[in-house]
mmCIF file of the N, C-alpha and C atoms, coordinates in Angstrom:
data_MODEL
# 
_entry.id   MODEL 
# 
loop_
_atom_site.group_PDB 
_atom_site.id 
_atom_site.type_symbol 
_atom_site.label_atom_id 
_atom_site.label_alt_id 
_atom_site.label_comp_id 
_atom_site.label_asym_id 
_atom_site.label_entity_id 
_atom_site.label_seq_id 
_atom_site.pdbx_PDB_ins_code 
_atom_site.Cartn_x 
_atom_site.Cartn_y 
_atom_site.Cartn_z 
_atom_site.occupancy 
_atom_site.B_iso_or_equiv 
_atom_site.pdbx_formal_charge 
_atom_site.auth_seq_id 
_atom_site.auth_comp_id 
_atom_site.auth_asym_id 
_atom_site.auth_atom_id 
_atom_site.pdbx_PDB_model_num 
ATOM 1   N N  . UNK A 1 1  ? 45.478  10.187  2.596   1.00 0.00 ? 1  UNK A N  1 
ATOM 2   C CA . UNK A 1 1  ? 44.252  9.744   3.210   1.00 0.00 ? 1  UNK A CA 1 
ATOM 3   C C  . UNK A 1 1  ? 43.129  10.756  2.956   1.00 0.00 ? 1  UNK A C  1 
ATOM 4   N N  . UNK A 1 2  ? 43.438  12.253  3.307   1.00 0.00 ? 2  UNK A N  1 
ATOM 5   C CA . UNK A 1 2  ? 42.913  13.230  2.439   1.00 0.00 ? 2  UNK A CA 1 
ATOM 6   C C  . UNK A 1 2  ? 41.936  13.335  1.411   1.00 0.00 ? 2  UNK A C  1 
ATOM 7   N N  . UNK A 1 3  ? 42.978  12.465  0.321   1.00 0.00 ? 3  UNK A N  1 
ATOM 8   C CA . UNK A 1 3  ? 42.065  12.940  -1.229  1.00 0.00 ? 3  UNK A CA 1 
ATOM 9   C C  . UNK A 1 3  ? 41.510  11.515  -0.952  1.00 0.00 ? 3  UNK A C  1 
ATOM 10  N N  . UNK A 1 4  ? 41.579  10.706  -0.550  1.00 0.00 ? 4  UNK A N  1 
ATOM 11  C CA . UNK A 1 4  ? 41.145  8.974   -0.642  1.00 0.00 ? 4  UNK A CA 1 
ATOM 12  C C  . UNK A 1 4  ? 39.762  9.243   -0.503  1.00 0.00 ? 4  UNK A C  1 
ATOM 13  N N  . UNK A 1 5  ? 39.742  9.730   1.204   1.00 0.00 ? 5  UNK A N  1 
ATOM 14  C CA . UNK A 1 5  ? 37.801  9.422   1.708   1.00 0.00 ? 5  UNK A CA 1 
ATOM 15  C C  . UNK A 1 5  ? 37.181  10.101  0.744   1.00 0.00 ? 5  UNK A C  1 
ATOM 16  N N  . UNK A 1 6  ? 37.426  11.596  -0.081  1.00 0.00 ? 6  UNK A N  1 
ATOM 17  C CA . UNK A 1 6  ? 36.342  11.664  -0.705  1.00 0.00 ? 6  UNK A CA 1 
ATOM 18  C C  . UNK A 1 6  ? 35.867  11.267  -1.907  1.00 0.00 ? 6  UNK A C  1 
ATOM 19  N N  . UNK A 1 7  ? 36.727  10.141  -2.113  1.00 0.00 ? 7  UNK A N  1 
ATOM 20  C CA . UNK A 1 7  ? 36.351  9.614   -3.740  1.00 0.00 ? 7  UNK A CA 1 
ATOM 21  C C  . UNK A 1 7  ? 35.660  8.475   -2.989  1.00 0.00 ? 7  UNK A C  1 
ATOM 22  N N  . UNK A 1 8  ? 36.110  7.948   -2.247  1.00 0.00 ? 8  UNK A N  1 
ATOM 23  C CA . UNK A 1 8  ? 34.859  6.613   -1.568  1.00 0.00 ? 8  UNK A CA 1 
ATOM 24  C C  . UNK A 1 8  ? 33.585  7.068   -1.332  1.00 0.00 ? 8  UNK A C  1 
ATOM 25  N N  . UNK A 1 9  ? 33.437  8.685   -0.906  1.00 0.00 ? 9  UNK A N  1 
ATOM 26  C CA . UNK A 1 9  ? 32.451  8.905   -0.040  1.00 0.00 ? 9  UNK A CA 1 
ATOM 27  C C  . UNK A 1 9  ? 31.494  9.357   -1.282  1.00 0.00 ? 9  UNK A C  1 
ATOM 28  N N  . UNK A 1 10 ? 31.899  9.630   -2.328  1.00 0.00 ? 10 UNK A N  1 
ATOM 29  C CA . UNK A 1 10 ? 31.423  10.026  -3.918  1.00 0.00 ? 10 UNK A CA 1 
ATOM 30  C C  . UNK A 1 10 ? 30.920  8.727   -4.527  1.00 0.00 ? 10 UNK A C  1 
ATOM 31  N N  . UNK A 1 11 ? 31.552  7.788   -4.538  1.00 0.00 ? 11 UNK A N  1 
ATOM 32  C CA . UNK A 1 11 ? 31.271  6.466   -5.026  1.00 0.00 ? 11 UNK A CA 1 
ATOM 33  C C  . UNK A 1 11 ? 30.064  6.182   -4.574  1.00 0.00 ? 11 UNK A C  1 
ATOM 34  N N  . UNK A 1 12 ? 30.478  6.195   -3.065  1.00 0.00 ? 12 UNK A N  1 
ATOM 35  C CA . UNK A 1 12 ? 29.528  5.411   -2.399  1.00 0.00 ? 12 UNK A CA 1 
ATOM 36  C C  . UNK A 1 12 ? 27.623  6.163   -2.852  1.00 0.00 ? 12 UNK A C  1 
ATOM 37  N N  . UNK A 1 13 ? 28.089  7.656   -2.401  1.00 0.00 ? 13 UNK A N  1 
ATOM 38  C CA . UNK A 1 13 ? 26.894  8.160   -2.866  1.00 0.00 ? 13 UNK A CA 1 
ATOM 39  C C  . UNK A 1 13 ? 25.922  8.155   -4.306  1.00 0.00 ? 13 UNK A C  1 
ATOM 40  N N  . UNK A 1 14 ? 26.871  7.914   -5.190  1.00 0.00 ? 14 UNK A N  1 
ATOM 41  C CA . UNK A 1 14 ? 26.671  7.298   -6.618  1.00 0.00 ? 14 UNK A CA 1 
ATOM 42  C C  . UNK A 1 14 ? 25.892  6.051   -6.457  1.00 0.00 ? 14 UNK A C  1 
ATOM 43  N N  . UNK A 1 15 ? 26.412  5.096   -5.890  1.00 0.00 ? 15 UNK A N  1 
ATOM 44  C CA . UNK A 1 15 ? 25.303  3.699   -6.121  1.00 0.00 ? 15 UNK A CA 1 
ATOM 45  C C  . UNK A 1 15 ? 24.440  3.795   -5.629  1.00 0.00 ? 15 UNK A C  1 
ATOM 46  N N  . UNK A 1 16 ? 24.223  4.608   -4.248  1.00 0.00 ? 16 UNK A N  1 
ATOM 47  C CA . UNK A 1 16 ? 23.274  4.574   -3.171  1.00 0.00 ? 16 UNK A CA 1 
ATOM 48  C C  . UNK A 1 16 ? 22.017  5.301   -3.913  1.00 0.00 ? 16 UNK A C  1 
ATOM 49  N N  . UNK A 1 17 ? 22.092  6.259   -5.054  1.00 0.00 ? 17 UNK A N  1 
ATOM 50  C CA . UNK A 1 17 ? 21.358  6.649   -5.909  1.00 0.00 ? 17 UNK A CA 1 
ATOM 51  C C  . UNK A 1 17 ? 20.768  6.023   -6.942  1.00 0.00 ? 17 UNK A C  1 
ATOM 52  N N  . UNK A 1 18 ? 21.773  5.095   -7.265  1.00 0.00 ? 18 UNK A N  1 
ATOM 53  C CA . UNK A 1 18 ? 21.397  4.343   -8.673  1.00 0.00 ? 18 UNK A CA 1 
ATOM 54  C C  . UNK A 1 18 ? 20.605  3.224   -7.696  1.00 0.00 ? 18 UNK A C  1 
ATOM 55  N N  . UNK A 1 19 ? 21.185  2.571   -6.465  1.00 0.00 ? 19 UNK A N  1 
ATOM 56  C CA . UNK A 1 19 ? 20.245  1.356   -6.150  1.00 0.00 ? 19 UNK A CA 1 
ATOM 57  C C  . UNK A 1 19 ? 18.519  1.762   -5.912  1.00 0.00 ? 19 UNK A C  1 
ATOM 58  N N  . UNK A 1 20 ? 18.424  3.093   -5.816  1.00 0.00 ? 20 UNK A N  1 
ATOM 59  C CA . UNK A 1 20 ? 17.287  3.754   -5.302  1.00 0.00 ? 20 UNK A CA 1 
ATOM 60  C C  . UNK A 1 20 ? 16.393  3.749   -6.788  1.00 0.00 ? 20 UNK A C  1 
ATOM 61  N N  . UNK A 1 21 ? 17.140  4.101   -7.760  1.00 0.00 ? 21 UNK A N  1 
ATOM 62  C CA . UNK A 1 21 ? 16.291  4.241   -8.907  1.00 0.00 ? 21 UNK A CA 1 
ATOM 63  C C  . UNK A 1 21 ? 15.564  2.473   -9.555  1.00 0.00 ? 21 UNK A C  1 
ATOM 64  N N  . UNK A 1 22 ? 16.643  2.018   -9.435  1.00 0.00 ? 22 UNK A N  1 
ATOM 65  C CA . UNK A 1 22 ? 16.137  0.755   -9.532  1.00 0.00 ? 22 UNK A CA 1 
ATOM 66  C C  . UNK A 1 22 ? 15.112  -0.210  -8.603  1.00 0.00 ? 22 UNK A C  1 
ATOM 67  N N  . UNK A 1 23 ? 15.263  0.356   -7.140  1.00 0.00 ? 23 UNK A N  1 
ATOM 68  C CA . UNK A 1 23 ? 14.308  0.220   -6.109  1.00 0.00 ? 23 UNK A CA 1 
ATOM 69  C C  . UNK A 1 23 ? 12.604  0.224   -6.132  1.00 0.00 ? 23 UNK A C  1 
ATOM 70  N N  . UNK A 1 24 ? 12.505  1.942   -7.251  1.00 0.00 ? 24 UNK A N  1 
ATOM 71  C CA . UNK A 1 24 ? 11.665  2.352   -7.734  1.00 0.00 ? 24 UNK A CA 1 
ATOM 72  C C  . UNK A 1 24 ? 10.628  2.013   -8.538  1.00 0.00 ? 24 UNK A C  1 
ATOM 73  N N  . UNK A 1 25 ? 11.704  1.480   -9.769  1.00 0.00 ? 25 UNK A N  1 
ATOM 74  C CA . UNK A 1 25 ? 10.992  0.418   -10.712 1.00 0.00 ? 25 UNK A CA 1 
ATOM 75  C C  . UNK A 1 25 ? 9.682   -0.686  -10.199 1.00 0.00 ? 25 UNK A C  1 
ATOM 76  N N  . UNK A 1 26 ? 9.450   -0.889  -8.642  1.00 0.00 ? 26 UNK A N  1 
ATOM 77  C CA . UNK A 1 26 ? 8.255   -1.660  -8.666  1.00 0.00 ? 26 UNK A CA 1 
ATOM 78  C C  . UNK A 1 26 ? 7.125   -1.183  -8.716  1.00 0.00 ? 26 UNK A C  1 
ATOM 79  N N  . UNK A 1 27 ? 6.168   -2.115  -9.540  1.00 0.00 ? 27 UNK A N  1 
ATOM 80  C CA . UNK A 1 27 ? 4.810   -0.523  -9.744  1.00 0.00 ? 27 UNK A CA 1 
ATOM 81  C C  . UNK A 1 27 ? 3.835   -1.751  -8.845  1.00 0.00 ? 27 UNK A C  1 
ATOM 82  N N  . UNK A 1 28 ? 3.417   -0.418  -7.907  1.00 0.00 ? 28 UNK A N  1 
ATOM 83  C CA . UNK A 1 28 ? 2.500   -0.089  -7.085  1.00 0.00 ? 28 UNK A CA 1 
ATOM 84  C C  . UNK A 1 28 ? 1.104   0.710   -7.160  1.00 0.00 ? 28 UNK A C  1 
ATOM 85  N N  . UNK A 1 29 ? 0.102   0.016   -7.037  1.00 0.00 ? 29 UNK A N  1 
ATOM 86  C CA . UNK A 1 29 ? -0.992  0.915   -7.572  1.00 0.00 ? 29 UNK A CA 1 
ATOM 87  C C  . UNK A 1 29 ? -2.124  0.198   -6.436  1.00 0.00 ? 29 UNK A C  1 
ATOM 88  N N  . UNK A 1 30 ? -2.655  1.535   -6.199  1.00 0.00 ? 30 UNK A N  1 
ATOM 89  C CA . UNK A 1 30 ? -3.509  0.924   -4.706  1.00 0.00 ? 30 UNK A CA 1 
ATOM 90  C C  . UNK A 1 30 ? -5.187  1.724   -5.343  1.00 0.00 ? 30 UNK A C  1 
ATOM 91  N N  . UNK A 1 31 ? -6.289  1.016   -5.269  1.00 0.00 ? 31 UNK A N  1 
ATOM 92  C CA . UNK A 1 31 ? -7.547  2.178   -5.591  1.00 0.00 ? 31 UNK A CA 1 
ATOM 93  C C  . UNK A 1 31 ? -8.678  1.189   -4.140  1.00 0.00 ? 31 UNK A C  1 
ATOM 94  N N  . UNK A 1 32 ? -9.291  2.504   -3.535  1.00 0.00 ? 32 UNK A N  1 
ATOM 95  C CA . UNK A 1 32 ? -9.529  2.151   -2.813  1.00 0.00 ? 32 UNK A CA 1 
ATOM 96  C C  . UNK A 1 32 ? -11.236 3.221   -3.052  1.00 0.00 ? 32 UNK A C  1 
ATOM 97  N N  . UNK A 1 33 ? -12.300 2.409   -3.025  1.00 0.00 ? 33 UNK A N  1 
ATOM 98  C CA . UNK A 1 33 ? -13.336 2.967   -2.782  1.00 0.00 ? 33 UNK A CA 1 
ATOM 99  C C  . UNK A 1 33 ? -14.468 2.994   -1.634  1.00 0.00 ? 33 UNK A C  1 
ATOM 100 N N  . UNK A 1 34 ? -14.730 3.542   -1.292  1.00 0.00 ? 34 UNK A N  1 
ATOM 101 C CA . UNK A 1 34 ? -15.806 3.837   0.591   1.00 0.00 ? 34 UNK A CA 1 
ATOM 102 C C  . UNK A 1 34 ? -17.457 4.293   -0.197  1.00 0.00 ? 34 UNK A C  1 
ATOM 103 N N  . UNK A 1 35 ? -18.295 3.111   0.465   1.00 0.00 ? 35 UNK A N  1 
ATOM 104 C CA . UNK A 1 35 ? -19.714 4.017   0.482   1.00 0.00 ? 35 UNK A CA 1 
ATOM 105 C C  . UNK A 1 35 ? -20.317 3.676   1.659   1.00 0.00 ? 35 UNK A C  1 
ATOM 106 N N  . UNK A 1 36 ? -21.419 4.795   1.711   1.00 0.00 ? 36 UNK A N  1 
ATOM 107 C CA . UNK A 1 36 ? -22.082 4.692   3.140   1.00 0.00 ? 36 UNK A CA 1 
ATOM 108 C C  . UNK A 1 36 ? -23.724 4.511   2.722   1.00 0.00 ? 36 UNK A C  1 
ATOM 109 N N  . UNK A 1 37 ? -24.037 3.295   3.060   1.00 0.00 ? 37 UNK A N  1 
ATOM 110 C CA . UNK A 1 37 ? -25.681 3.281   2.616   1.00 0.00 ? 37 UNK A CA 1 
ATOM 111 C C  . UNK A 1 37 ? -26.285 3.961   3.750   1.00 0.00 ? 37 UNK A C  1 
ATOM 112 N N  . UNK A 1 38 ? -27.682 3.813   3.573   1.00 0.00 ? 38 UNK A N  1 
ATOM 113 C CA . UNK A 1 38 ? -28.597 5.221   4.158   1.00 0.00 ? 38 UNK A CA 1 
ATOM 114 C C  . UNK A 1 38 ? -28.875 4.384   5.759   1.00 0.00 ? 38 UNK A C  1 
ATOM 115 N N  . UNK A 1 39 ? -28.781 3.299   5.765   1.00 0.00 ? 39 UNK A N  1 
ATOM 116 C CA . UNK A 1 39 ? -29.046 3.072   7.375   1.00 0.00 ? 39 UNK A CA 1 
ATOM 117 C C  . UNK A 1 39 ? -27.217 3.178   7.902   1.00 0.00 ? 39 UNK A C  1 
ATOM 118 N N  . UNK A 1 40 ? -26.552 3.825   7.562   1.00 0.00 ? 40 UNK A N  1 
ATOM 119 C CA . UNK A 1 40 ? -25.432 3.677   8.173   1.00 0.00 ? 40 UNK A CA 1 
ATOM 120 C C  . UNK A 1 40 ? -24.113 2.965   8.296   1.00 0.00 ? 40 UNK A C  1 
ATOM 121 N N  . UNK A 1 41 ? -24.476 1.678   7.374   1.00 0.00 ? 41 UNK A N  1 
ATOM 122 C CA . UNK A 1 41 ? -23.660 0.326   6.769   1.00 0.00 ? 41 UNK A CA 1 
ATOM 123 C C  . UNK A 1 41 ? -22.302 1.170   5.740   1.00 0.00 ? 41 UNK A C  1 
ATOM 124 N N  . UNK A 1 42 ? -21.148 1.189   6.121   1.00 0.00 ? 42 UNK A N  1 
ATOM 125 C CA . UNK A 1 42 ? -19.905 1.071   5.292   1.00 0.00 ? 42 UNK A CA 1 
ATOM 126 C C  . UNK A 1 42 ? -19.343 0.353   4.580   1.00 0.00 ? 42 UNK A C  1 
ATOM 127 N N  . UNK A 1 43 ? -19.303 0.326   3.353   1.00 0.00 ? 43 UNK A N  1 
ATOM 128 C CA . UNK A 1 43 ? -18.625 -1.226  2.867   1.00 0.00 ? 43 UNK A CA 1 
ATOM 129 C C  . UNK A 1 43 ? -17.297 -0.511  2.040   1.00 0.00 ? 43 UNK A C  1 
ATOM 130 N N  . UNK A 1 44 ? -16.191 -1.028  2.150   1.00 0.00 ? 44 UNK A N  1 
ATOM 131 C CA . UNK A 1 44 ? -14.965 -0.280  1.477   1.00 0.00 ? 44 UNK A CA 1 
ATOM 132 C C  . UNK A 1 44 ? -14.269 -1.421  0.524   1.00 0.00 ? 44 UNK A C  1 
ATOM 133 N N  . UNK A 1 45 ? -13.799 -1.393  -0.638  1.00 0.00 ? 45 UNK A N  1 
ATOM 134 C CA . UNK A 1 45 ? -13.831 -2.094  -1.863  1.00 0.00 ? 45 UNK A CA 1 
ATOM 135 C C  . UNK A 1 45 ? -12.256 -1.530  -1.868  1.00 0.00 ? 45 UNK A C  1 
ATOM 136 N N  . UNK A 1 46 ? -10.984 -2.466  -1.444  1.00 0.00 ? 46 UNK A N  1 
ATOM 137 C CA . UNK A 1 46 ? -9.736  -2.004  -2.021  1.00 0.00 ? 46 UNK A CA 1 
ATOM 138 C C  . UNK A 1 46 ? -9.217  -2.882  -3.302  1.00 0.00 ? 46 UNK A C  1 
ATOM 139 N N  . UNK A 1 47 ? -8.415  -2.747  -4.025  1.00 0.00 ? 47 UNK A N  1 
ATOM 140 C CA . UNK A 1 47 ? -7.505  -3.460  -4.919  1.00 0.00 ? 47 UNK A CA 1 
ATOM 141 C C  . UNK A 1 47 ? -6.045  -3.384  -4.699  1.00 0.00 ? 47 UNK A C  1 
ATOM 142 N N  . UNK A 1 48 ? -5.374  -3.940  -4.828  1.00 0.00 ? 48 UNK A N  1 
ATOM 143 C CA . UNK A 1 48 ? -3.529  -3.513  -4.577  1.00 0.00 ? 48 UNK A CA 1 
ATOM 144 C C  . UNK A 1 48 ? -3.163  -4.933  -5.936  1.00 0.00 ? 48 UNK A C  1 
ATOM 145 N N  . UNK A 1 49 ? -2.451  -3.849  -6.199  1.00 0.00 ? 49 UNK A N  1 
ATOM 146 C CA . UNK A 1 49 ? -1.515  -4.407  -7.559  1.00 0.00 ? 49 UNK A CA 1 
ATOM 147 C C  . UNK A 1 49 ? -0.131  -3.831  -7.231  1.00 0.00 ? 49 UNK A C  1 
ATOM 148 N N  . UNK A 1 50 ? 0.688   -4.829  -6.944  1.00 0.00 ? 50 UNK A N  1 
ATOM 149 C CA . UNK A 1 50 ? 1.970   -4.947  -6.515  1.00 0.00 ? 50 UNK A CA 1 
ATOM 150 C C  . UNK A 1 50 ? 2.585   -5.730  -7.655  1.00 0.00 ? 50 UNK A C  1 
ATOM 151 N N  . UNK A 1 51 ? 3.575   -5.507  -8.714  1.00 0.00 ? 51 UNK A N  1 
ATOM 152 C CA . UNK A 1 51 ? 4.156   -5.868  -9.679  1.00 0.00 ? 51 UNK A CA 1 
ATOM 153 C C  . UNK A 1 51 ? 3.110   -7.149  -10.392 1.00 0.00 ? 51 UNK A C  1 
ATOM 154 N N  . UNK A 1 52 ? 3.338   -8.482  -10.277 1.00 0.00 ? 52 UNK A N  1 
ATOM 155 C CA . UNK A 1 52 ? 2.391   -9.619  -10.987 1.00 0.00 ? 52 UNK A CA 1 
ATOM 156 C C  . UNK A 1 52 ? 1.414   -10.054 -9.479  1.00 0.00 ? 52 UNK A C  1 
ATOM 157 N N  . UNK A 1 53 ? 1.812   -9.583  -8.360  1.00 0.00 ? 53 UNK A N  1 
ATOM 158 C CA . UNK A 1 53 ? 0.464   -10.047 -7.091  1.00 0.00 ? 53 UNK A CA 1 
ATOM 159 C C  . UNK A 1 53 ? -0.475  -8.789  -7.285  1.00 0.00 ? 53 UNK A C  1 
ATOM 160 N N  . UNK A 1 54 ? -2.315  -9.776  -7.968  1.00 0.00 ? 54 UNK A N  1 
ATOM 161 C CA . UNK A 1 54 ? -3.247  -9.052  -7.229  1.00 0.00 ? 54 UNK A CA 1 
ATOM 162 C C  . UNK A 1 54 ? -3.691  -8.896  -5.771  1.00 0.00 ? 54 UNK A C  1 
ATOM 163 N N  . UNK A 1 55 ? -4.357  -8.029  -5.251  1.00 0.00 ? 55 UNK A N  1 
ATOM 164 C CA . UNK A 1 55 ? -5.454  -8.728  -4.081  1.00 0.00 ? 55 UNK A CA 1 
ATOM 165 C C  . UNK A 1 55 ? -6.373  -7.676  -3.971  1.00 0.00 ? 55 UNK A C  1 
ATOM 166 N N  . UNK A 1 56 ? -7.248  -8.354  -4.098  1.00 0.00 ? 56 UNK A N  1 
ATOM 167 C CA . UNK A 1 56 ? -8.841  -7.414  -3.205  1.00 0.00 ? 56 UNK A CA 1 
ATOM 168 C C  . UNK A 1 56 ? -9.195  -7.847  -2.426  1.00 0.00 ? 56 UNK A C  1 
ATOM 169 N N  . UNK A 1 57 ? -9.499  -6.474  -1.294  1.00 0.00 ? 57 UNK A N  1 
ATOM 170 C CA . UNK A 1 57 ? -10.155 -6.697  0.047   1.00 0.00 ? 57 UNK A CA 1 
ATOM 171 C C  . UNK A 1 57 ? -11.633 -6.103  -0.107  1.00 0.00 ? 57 UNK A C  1 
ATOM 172 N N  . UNK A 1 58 ? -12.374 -6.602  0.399   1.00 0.00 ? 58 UNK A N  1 
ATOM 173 C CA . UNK A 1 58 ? -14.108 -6.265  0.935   1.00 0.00 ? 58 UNK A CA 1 
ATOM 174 C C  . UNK A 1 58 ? -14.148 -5.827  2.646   1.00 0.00 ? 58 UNK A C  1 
ATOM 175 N N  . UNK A 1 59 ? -14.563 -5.006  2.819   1.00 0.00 ? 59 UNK A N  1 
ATOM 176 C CA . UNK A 1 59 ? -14.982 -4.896  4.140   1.00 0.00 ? 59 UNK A CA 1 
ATOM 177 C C  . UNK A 1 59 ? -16.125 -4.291  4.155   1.00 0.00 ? 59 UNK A C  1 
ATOM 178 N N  . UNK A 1 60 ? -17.049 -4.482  5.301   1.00 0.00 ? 60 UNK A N  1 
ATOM 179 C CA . UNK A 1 60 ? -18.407 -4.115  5.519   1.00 0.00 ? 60 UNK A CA 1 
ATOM 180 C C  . UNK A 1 60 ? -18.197 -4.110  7.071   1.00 0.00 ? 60 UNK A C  1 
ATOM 181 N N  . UNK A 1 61 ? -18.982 -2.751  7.352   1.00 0.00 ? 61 UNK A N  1 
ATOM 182 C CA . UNK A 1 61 ? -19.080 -2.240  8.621   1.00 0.00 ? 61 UNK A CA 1 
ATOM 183 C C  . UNK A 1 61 ? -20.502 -1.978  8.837   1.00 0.00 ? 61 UNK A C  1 
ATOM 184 N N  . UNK A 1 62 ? -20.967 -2.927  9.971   1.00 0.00 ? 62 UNK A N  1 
ATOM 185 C CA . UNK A 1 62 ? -22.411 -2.765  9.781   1.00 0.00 ? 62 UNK A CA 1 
ATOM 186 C C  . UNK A 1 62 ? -22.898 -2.343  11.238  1.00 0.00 ? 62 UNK A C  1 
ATOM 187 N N  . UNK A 1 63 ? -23.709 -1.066  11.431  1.00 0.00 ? 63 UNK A N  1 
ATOM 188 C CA . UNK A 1 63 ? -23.820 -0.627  12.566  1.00 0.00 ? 63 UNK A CA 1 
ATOM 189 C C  . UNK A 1 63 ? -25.536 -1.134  12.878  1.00 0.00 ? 63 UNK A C  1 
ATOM 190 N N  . UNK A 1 64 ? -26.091 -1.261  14.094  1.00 0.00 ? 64 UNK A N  1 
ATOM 191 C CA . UNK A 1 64 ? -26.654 -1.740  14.772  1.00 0.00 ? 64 UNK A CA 1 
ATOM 192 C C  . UNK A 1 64 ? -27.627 -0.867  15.163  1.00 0.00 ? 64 UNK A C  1 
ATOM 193 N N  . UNK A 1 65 ? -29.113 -1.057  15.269  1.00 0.00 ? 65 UNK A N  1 
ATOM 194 C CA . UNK A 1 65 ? -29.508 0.130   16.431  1.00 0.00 ? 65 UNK A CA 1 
ATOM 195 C C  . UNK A 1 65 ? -29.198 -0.171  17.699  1.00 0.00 ? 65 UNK A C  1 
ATOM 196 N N  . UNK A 1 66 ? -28.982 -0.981  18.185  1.00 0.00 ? 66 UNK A N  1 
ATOM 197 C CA . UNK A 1 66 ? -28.327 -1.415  20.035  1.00 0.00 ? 66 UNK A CA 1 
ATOM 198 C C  . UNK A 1 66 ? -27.208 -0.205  20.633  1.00 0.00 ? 66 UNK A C  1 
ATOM 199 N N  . UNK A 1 67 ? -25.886 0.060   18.883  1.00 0.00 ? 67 UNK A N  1 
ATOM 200 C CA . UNK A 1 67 ? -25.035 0.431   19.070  1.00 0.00 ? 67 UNK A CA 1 
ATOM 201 C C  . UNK A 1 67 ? -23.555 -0.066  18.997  1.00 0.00 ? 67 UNK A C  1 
ATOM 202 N N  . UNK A 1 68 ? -24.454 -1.707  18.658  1.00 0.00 ? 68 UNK A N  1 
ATOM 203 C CA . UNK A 1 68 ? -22.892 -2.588  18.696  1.00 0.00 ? 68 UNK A CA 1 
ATOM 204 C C  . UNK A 1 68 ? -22.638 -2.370  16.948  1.00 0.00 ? 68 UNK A C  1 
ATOM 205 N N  . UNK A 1 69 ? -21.332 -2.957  16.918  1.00 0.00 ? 69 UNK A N  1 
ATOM 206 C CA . UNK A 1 69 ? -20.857 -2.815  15.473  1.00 0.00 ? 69 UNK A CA 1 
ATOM 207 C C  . UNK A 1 69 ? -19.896 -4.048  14.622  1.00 0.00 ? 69 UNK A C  1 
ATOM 208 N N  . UNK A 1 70 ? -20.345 -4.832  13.775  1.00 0.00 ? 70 UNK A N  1 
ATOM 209 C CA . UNK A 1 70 ? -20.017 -5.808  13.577  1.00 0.00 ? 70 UNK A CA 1 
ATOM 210 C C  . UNK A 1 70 ? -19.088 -5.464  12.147  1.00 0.00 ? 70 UNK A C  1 
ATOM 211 N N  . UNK A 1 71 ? -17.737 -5.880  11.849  1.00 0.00 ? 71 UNK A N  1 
ATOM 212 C CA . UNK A 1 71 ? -16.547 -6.011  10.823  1.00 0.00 ? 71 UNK A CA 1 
ATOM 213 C C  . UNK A 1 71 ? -16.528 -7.506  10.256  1.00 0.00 ? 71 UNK A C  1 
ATOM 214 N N  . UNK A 1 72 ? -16.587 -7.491  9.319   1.00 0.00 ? 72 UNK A N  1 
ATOM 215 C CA . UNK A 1 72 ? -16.728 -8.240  8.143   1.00 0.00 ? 72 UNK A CA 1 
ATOM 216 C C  . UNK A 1 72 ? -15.200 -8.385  7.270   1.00 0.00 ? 72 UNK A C  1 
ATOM 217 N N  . UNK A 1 73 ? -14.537 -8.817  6.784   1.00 0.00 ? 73 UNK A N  1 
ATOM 218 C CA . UNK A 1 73 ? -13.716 -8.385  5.992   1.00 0.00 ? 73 UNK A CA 1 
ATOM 219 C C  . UNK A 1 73 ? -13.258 -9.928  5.157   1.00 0.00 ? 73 UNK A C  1 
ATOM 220 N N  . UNK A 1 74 ? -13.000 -9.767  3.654   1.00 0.00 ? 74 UNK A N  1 
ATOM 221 C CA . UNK A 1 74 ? -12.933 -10.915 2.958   1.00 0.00 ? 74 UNK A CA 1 
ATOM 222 C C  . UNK A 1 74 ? -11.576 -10.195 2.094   1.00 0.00 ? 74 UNK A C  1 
ATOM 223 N N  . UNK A 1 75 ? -10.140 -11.554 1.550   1.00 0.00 ? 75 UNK A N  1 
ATOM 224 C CA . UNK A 1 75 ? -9.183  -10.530 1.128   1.00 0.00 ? 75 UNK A CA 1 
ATOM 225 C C  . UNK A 1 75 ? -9.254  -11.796 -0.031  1.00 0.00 ? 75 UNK A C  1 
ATOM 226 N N  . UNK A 1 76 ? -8.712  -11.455 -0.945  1.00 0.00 ? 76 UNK A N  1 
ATOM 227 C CA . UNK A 1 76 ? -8.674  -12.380 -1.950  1.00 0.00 ? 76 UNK A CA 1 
ATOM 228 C C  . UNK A 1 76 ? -7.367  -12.461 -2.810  1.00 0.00 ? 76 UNK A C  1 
ATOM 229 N N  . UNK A 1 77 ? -6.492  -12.979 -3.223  1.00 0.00 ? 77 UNK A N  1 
ATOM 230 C CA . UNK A 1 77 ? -5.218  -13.225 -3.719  1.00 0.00 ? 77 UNK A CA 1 
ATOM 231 C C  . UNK A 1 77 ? -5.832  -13.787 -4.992  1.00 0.00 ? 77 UNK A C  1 
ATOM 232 N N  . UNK A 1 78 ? -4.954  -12.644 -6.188  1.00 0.00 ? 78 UNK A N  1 
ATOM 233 C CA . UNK A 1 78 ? -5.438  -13.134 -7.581  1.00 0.00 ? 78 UNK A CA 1 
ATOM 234 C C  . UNK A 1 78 ? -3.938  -13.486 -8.726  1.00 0.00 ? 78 UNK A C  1 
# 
């Protein structure tokens, strides 16, 4: 029983490595850009490329002189 567990426990750690490398293989690529215009307005421009799914998001953060603050956001699937 001895010599048994540690050849299972070797095995086991063997695939658990290889399933990881192959795990890996999905390409992921995120670019994300922020500007701030001069009255204070944020608008942030993401992309995500996840293997063959695009998507871009828009958001705009638009501040107020009152103080209130209004979110905008548009996502798009390409």
């Amino acid at each position: 029983m001895r010599r048994i567990v540690p050849a299972f426990m070797g095995l086991a750690l063997a695939l658990g490595t290889a399933g990881g490398m192959f795990a890996a293989d999905d390409k992921y690529k995120e670019k994300t850009k922020a500007k701030v215009e001069d009255d204070g307005d944020v608008k942030i421009k993401s992309k995500v490329k996840k293997g063959h799914q695009k998507t871009e998001t828009k958001t705009k953060i638009d501040q107020h002189d009152d103080g209130s603050v209004d979110v905008k956001s548009k996502t798009k699937d390409k």
